[in-house]
VOTORKE-37567 format. One record per residue: x, y, z negated of N, C-alpha, C, O in turn. Coordinates in steps of 0.02 Angstrom, whole numbers, always signed. Each point is the difference from the previous one (the first is absolute). Last residue first. Layout:
<tornu n_c1="X" n_c2="Y" n_c3="Z" ca_c1="X" ca_c2="Y" ca_c3="Z" c_c1="X" c_c2="Y" c_c3="Z" o_c1="X" o_c2="Y" o_c3="Z"/>
...
This chain:
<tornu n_c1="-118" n_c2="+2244" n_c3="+767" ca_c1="-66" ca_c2="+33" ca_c3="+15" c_c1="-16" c_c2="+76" c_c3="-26" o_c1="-55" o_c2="+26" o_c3="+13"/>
<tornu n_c1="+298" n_c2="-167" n_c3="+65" ca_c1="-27" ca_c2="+39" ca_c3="-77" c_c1="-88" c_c2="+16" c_c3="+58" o_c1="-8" o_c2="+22" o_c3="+57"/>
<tornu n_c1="+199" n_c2="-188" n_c3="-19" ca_c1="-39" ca_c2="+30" ca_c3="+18" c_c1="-40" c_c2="+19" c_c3="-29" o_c1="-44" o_c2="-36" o_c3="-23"/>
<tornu n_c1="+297" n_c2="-70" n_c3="+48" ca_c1="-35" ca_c2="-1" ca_c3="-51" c_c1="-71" c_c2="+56" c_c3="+24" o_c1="+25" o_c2="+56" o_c3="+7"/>
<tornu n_c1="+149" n_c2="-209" n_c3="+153" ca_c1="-1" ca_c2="+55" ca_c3="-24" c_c1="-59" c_c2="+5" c_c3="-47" o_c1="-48" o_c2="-34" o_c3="+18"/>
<tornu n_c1="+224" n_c2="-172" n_c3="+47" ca_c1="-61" ca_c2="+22" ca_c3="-17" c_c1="-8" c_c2="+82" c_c3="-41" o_c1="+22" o_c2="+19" o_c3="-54"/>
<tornu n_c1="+171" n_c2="-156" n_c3="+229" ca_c1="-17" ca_c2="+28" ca_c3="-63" c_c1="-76" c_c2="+21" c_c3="+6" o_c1="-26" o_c2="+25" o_c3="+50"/>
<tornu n_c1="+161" n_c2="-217" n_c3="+108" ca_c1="-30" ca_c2="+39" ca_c3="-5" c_c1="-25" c_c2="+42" c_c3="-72" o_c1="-37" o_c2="-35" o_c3="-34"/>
<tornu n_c1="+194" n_c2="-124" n_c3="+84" ca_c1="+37" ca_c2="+50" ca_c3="+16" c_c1="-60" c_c2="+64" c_c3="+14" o_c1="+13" o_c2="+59" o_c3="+10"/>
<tornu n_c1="-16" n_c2="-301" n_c3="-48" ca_c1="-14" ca_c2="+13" ca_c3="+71" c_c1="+28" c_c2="+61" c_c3="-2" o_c1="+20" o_c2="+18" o_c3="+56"/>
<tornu n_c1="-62" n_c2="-84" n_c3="-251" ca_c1="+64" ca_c2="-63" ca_c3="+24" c_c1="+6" c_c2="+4" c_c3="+72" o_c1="+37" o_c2="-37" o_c3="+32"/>
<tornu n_c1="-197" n_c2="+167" n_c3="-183" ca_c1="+81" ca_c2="+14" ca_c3="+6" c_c1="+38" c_c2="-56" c_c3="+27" o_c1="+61" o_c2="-7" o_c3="-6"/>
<tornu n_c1="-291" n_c2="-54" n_c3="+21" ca_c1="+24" ca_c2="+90" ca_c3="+21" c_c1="+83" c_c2="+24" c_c3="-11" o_c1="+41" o_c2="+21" o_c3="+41"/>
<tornu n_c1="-148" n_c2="-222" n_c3="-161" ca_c1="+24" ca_c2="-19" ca_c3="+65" c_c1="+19" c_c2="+68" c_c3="+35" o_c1="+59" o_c2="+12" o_c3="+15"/>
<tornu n_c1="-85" n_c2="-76" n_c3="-263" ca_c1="-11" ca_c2="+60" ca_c3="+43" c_c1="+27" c_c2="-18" c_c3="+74" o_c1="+56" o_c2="+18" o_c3="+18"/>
<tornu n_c1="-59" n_c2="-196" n_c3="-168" ca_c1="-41" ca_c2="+36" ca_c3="-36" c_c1="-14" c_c2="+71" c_c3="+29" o_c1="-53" o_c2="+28" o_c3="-15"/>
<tornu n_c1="+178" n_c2="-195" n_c3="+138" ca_c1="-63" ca_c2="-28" ca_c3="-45" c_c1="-44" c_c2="+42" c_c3="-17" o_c1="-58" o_c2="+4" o_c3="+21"/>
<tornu n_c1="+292" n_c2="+53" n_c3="+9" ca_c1="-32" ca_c2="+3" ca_c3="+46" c_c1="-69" c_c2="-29" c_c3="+12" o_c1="-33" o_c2="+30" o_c3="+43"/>
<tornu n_c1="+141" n_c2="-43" n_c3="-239" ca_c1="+3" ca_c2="+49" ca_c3="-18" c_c1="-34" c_c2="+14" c_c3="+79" o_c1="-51" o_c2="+34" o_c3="-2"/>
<tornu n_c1="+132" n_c2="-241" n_c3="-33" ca_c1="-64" ca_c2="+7" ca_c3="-32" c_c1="-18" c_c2="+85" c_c3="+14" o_c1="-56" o_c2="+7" o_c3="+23"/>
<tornu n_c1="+255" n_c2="-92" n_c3="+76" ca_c1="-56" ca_c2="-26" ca_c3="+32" c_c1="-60" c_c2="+19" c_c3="-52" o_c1="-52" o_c2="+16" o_c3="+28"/>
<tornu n_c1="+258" n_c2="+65" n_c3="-110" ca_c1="-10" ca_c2="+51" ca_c3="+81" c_c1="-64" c_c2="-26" c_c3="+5" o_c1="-48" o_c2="+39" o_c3="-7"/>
<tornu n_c1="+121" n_c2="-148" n_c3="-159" ca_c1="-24" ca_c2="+41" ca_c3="-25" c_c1="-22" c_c2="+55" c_c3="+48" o_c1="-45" o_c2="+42" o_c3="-6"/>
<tornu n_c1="+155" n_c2="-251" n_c3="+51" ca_c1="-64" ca_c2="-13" ca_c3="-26" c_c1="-37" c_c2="+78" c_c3="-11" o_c1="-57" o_c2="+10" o_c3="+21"/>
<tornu n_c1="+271" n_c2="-41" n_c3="+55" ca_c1="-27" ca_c2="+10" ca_c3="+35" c_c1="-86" c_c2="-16" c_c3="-26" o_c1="-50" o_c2="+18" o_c3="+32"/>
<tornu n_c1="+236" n_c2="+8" n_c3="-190" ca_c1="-23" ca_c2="+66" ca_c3="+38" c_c1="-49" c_c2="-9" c_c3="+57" o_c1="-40" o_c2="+46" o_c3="+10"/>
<tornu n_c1="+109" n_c2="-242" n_c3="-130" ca_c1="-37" ca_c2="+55" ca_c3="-29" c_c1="-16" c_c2="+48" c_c3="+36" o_c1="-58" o_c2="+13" o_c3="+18"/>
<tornu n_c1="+213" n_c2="-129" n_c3="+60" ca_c1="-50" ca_c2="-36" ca_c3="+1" c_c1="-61" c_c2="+36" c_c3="-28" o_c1="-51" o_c2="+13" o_c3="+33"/>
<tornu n_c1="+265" n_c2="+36" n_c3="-32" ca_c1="-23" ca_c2="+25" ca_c3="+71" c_c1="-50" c_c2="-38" c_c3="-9" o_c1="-30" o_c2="+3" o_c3="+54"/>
<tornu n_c1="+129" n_c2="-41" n_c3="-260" ca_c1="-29" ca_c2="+74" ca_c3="+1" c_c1="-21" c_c2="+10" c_c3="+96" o_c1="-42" o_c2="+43" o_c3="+13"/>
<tornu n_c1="+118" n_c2="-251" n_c3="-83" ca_c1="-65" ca_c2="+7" ca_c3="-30" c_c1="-14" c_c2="+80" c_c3="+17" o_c1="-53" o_c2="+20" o_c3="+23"/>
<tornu n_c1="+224" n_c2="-114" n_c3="+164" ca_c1="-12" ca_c2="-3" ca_c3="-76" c_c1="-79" c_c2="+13" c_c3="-10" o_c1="-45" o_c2="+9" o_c3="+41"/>
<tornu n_c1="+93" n_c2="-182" n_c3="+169" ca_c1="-13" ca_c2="+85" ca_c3="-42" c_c1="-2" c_c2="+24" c_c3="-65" o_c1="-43" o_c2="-18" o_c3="-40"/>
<tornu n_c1="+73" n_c2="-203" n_c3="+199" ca_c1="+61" ca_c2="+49" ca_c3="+24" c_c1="-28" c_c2="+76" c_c3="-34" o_c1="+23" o_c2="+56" o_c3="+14"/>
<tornu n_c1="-240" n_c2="-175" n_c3="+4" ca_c1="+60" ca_c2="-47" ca_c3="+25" c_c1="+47" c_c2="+50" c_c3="-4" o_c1="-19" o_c2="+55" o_c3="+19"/>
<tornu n_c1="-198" n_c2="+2" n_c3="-65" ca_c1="+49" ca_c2="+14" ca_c3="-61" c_c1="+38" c_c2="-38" c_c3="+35" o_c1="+45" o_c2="-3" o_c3="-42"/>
<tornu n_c1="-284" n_c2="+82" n_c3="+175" ca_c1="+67" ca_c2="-44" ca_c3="-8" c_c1="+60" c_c2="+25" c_c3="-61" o_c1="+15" o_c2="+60" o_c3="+0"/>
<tornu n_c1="-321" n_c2="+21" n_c3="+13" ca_c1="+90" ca_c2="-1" ca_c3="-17" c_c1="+50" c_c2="-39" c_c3="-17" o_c1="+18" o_c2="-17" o_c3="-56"/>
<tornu n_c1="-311" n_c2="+96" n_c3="+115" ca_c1="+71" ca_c2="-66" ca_c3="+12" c_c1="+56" c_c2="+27" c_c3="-3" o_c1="+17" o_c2="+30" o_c3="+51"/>
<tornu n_c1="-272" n_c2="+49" n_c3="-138" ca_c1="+61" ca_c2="+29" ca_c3="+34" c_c1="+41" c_c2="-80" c_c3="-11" o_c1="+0" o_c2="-45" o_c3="-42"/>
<tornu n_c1="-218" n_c2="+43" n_c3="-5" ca_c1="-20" ca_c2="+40" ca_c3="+39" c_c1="+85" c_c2="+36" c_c3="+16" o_c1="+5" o_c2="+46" o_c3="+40"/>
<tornu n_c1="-109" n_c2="-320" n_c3="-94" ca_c1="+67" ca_c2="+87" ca_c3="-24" c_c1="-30" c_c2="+60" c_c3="+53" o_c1="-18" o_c2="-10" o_c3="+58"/>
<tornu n_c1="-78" n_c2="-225" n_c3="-59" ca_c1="-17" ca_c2="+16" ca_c3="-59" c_c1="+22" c_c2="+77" c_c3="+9" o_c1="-33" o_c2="+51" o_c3="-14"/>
<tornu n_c1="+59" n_c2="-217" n_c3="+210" ca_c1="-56" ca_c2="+53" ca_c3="+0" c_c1="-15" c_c2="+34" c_c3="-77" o_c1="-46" o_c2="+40" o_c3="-2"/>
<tornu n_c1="+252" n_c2="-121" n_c3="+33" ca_c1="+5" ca_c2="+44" ca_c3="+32" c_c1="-54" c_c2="+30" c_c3="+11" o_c1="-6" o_c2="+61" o_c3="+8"/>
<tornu n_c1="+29" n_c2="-250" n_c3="-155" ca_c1="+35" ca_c2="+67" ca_c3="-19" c_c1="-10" c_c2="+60" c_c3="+53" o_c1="-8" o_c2="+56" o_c3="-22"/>
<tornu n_c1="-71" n_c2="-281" n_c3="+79" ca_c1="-20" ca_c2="+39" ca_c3="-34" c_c1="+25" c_c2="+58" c_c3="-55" o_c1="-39" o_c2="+35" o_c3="-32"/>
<tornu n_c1="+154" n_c2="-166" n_c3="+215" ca_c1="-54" ca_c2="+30" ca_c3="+22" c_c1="-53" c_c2="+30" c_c3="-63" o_c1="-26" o_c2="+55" o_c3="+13"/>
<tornu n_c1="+236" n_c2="-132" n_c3="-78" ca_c1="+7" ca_c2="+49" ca_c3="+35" c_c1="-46" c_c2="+21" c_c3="+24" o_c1="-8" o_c2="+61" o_c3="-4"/>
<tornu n_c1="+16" n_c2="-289" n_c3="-119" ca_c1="-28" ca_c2="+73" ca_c3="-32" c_c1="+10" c_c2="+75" c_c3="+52" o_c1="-42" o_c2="+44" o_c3="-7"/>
<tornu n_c1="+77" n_c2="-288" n_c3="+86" ca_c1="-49" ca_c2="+10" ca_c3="-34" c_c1="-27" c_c2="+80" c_c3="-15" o_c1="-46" o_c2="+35" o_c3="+21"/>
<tornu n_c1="+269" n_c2="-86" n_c3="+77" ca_c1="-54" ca_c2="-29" ca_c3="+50" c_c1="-71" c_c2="+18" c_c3="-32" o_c1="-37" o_c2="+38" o_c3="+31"/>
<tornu n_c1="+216" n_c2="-35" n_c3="-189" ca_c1="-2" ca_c2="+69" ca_c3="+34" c_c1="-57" c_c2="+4" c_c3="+66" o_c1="-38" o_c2="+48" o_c3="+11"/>
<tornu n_c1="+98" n_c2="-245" n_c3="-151" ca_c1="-71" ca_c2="+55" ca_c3="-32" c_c1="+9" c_c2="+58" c_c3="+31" o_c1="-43" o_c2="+43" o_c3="-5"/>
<tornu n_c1="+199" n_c2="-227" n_c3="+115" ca_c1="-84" ca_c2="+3" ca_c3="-21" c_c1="-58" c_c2="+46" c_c3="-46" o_c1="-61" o_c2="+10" o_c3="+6"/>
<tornu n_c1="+302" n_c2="+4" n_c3="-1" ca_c1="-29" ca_c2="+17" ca_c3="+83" c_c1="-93" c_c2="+3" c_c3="+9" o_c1="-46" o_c2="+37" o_c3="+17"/>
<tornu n_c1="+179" n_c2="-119" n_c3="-211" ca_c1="+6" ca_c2="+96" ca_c3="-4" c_c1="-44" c_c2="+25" c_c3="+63" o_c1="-39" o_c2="+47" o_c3="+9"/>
<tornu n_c1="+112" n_c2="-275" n_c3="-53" ca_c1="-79" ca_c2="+9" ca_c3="-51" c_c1="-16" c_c2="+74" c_c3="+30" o_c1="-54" o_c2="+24" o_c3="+14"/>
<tornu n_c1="+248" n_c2="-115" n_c3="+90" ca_c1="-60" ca_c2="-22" ca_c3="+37" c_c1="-71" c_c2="+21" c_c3="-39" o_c1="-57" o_c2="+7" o_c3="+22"/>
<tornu n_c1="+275" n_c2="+54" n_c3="-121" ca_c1="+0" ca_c2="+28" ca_c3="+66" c_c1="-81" c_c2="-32" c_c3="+17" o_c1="-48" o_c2="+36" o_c3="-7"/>
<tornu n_c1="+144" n_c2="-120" n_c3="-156" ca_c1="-16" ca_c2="+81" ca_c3="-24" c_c1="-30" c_c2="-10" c_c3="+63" o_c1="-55" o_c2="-25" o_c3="+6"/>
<tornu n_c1="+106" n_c2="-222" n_c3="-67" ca_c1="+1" ca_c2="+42" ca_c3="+62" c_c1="-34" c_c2="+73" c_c3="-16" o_c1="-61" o_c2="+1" o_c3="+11"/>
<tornu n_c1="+102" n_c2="-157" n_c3="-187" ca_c1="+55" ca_c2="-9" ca_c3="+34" c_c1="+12" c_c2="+60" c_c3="+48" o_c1="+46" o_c2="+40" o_c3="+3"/>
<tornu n_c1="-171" n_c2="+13" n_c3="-221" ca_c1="-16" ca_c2="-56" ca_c3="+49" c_c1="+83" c_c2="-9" c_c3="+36" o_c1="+52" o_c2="+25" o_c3="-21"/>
<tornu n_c1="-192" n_c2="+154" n_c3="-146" ca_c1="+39" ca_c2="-45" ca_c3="-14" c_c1="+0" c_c2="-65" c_c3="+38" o_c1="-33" o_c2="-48" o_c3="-22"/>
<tornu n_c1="-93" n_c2="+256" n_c3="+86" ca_c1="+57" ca_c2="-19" ca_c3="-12" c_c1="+52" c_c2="-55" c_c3="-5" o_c1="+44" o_c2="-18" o_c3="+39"/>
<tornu n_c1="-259" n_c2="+102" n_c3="-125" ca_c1="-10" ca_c2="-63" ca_c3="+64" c_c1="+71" c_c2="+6" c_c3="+49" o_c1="+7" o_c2="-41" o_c3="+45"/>
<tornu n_c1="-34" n_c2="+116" n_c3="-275" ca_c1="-12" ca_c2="-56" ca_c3="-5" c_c1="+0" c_c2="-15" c_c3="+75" o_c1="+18" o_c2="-55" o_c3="+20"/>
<tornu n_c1="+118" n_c2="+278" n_c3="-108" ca_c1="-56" ca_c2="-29" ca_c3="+12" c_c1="+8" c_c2="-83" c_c3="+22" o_c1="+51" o_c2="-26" o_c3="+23"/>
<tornu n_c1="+94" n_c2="+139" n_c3="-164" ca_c1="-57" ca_c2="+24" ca_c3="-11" c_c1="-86" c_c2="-6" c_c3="+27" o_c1="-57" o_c2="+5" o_c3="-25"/>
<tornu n_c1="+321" n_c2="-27" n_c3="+53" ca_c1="-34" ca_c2="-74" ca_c3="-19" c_c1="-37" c_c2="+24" c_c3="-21" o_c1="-9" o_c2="-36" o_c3="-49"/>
<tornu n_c1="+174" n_c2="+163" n_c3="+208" ca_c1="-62" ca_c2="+1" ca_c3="-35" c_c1="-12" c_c2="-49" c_c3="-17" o_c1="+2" o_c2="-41" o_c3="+46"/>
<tornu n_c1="+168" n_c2="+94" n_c3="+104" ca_c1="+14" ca_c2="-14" ca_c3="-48" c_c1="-55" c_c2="-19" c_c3="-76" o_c1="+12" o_c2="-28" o_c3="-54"/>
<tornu n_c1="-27" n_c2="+85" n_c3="+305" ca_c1="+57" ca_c2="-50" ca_c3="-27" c_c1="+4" c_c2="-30" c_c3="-62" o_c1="+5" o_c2="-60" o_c3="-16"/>
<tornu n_c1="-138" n_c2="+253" n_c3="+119" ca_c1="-49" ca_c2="-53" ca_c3="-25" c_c1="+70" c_c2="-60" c_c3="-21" o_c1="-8" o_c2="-39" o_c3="-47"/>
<tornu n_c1="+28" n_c2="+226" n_c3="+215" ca_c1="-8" ca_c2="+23" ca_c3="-79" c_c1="-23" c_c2="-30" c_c3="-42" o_c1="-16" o_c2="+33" o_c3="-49"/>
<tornu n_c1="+75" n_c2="-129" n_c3="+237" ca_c1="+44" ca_c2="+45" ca_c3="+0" c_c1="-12" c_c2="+23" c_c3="-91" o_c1="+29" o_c2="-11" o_c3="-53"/>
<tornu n_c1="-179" n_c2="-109" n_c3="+196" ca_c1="+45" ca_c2="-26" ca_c3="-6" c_c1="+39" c_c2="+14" c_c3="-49" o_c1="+6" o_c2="-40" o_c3="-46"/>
<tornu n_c1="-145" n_c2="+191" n_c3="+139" ca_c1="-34" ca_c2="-15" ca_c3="-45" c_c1="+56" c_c2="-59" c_c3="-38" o_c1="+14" o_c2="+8" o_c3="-59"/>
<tornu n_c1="+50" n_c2="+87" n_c3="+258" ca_c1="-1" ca_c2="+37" ca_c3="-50" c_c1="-18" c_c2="-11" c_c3="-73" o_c1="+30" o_c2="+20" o_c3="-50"/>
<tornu n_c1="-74" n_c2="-152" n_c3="+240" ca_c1="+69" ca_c2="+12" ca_c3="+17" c_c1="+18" c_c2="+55" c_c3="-80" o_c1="+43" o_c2="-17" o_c3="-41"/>
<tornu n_c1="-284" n_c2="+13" n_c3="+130" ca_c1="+33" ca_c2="-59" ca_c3="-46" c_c1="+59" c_c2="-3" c_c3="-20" o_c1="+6" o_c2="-3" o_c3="-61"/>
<tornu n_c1="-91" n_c2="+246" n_c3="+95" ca_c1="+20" ca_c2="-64" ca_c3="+65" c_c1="-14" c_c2="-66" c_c3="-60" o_c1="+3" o_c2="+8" o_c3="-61"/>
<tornu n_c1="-131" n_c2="+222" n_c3="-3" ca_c1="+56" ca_c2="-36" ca_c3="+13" c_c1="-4" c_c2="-62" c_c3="+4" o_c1="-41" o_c2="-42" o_c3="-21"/>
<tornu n_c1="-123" n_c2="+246" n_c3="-43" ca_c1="+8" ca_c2="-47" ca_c3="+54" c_c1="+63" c_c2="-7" c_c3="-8" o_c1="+27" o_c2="+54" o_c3="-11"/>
<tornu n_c1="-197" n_c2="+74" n_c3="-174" ca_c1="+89" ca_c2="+3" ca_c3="+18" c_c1="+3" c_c2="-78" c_c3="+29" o_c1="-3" o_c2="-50" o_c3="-35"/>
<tornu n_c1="-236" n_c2="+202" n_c3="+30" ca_c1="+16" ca_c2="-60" ca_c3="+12" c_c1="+90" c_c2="+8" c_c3="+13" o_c1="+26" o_c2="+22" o_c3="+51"/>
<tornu n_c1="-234" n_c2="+118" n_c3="-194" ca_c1="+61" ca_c2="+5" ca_c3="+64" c_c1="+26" c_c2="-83" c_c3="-7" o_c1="+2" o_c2="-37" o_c3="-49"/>
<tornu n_c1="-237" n_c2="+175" n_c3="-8" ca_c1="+26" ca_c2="-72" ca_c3="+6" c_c1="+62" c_c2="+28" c_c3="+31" o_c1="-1" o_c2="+34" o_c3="+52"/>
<tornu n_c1="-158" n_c2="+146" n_c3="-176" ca_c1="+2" ca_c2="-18" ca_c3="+25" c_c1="+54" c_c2="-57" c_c3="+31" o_c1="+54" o_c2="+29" o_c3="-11"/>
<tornu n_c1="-279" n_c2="-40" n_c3="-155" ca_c1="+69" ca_c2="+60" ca_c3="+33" c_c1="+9" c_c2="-8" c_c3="+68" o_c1="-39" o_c2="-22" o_c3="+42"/>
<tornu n_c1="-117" n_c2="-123" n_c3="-180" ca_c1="+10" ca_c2="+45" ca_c3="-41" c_c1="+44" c_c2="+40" c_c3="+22" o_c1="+22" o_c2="+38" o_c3="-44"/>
<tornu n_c1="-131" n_c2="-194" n_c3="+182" ca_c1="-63" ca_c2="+59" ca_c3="-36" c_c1="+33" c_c2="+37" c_c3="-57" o_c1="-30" o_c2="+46" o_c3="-27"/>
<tornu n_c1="+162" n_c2="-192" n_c3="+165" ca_c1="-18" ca_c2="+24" ca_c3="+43" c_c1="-32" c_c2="+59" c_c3="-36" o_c1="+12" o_c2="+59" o_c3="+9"/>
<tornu n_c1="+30" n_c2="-253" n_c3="-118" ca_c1="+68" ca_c2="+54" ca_c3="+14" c_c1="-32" c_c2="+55" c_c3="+46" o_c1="+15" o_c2="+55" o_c3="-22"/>
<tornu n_c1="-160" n_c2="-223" n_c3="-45" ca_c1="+22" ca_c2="+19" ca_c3="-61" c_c1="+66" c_c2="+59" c_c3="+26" o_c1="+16" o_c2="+52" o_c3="-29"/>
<tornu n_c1="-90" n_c2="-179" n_c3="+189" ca_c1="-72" ca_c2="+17" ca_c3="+7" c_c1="+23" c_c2="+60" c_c3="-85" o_c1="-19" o_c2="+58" o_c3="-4"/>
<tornu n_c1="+179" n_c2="-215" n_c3="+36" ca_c1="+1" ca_c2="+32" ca_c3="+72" c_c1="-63" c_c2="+33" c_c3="-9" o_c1="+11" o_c2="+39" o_c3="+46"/>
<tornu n_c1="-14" n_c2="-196" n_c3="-195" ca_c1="+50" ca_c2="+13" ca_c3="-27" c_c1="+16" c_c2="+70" c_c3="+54" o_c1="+16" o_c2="+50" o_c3="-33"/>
<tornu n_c1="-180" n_c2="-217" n_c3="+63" ca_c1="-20" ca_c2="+59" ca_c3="-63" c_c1="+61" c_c2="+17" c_c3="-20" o_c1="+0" o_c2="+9" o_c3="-61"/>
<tornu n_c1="+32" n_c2="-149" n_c3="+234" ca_c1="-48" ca_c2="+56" ca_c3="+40" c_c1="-6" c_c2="+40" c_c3="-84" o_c1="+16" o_c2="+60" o_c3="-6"/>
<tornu n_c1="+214" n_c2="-233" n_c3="+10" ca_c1="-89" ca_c2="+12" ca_c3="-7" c_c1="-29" c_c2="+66" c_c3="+22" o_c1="+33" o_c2="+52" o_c3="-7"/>
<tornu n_c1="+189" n_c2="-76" n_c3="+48" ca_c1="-47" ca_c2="-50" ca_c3="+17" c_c1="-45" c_c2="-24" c_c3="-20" o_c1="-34" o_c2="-41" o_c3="+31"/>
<tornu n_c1="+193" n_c2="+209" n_c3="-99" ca_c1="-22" ca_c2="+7" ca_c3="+78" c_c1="-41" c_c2="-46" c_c3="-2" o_c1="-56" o_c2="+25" o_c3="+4"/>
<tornu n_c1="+193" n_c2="-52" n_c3="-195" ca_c1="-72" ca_c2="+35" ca_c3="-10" c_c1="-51" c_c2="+17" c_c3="+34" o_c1="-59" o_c2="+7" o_c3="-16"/>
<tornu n_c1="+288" n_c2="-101" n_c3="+27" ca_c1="-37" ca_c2="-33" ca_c3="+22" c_c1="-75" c_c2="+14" c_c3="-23" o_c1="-50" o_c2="-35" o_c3="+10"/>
<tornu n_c1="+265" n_c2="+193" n_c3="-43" ca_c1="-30" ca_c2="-45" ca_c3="+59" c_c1="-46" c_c2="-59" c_c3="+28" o_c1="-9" o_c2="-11" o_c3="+59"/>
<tornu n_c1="+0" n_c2="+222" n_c3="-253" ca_c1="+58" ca_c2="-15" ca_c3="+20" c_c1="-31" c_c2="-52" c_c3="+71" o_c1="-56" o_c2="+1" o_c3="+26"/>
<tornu n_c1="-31" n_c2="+231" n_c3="-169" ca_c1="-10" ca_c2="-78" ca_c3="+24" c_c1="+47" c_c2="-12" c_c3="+31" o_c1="+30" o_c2="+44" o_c3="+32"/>
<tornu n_c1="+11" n_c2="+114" n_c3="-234" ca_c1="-14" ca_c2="-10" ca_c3="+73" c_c1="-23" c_c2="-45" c_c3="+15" o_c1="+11" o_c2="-48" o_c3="-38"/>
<tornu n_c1="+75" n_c2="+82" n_c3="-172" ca_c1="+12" ca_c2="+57" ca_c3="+24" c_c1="-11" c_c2="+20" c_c3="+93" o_c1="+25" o_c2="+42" o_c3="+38"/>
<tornu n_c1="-38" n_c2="-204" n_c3="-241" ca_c1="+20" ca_c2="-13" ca_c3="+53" c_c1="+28" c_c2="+52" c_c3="+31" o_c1="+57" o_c2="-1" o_c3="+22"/>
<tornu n_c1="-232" n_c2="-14" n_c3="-171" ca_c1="+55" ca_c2="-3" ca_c3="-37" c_c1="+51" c_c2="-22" c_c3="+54" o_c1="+30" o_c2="-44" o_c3="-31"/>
<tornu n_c1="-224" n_c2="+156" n_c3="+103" ca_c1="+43" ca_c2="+26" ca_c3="-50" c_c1="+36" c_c2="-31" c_c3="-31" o_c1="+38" o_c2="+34" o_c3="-33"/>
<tornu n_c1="-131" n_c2="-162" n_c3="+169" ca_c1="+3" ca_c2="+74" ca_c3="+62" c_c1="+18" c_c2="+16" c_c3="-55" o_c1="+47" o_c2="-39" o_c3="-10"/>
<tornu n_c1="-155" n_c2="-109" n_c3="-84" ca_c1="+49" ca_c2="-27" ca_c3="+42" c_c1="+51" c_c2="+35" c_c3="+19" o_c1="+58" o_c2="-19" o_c3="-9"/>
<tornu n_c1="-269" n_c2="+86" n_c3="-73" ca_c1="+50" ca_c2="-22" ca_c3="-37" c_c1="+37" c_c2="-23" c_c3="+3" o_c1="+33" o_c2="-4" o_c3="-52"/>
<tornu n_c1="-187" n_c2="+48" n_c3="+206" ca_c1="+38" ca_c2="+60" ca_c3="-22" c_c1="+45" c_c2="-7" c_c3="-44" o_c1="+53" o_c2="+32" o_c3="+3"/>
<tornu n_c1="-171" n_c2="-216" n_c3="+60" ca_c1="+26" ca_c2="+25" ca_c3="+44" c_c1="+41" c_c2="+47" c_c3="-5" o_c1="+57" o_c2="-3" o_c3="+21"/>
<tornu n_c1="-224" n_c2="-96" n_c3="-168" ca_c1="+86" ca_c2="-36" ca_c3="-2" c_c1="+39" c_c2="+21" c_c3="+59" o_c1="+58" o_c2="-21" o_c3="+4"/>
<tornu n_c1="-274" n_c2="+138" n_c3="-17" ca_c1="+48" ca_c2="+14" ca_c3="-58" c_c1="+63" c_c2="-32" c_c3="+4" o_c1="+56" o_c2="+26" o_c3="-3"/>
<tornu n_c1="-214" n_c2="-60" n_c3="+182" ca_c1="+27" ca_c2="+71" ca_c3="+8" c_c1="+63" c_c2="-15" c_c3="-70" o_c1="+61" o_c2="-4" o_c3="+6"/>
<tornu n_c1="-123" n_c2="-242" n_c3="+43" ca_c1="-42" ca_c2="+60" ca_c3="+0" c_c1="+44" c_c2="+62" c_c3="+0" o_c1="+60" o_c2="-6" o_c3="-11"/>
């Protein structure tokens, strides 16, 4: 339900990845903000995941083929969930940030992101 949901989402500090795959979980992200989706390669995921015994589906022989597979899975619905996509492959956190903050901020006033200014019209 909504509550073990949110409660999730705060102690977590986010929905994490396999939360995509339930519809009340996507139907739940969508209605409370707004979704950025941080996209990276498998190759990457590989990469930053080496060392992790944190996660369970992981712990296998073949990373690579599990990684491939939920990326096959979850990518299509991350992408219709997020209303912004942002590759992190090869990017610090702060160019990462920043570009989140360009994409939401264009979101929120699309006008300035076109360079068009809004003149104020006094009655």
């Amino acid at each position: 339900d909504d509550r073990r949901a949110d409660a999730a989402f705060r102690r977590r500090g986010g929905y994490r990845g396999g939360a995509v795959l339930r519809e009340e979980n996507r139907r739940a992200l969508r209605e409370r903000g707004t979704v950025v989706y941080l996209m990276t390669t498998v190759e990457q995921q590989l990469k930053r995941t080496a060392k992790d015994r944190n996660r369970p589906l992981l712990q296998c022989a073949d990373r690579e083929q599990v990684l491939n597979d939920m990326f096959a899975t979850r990518d299509p619905l991350y992408r219709a969930t997020s209303d912004i996509t942002v590759r992190t492959d090869r990017r610090s956190p702060r160019a990462v940030v920043n570009e989140i903050l360009r994409r939401v901020h264009r979101l929120v006033d699309p006008l300035e992101a076109t360079g068009i200014t809004q003149t104020k019209v006094s009655s």
